[in-house]
N, C-alpha and C positions, 0 to 999 in steps of 0.2 A: 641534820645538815652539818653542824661541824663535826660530827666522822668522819665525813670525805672529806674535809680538809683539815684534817690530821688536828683536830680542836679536843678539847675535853669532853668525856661520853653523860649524856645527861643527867649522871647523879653529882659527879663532880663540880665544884664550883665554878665560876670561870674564870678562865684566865687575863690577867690586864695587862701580860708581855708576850702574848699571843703575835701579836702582828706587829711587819718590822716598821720600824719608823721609818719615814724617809726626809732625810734631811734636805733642808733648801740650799744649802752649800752645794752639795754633792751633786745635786741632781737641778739645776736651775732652769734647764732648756725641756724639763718633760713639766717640773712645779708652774714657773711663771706662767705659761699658754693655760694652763688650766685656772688657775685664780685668778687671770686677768677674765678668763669666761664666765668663770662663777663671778665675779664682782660686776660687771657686763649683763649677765643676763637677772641677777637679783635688781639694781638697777632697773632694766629693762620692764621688770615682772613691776614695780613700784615698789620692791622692799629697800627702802633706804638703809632699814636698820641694820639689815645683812652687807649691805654695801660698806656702808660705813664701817663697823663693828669690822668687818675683815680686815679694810681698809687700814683701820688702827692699831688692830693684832700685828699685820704681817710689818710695817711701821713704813718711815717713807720710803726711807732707800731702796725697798721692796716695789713698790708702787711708781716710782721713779723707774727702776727696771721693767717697767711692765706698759710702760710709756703712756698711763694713764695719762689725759689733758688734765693739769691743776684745776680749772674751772670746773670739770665734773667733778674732782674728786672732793671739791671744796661744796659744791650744789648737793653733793651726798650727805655730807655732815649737817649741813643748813637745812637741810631735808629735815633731819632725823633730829636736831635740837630744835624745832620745831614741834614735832612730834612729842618730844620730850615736855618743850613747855605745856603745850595745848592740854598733854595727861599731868602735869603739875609736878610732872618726875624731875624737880630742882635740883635733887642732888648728884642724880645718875647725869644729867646735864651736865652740871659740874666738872665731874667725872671726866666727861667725854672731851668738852674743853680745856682742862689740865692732859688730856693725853695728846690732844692735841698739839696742845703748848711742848708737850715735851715729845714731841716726833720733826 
């Protein structure tokens, strides 16, 4: 399969700048409509942790652009440190609320 798209032939190793990146800068009006879906439909499905976890990657300003309601975006984290306690993952918790704090 990557022979037809012009990738390394199966004995070679593979490549990790194979594919181009596409910056959120550059490209905001094709990136934002697609993460606001994927956050949307992960949500939807009941994966907070994908919600959230996105959520906190792409940071607020991102999510603010995407015109998320605050009250979802904040039931997604509350969701998922929730989840967190329940498995006794204190520190990944932690984690997610210092990222919090700093978005």
């Amino acid at each position: 399969v990557s022979q037809l798209y012009g990738g390394p032939s199966e004995t070679s190793p593979p490549s990790t700048t194979s594919l181009p990146a596409i910056h959120l800068s550059s490209t905001p009006d094709l990136v934002l409509p697609l993460l606001r879906k994927m956050l949307e439909h992960a949500a939807q499905q009941g994966d907070v942790q994908t919600a959230a976890t996105l959520s906190l990657i792409v940071g607020r300003k991102t999510v603010e652009k995407m015109e998320i309601p605050e009250p979802e975006l904040v039931g997604w984290i509350e969701a998922y440190l929730d989840i967190l306690h329940q498995q006794r993952l204190y520190e990944t918790a932690a984690k997610v609320m210092k990222a919090c704090a700093g978005n």
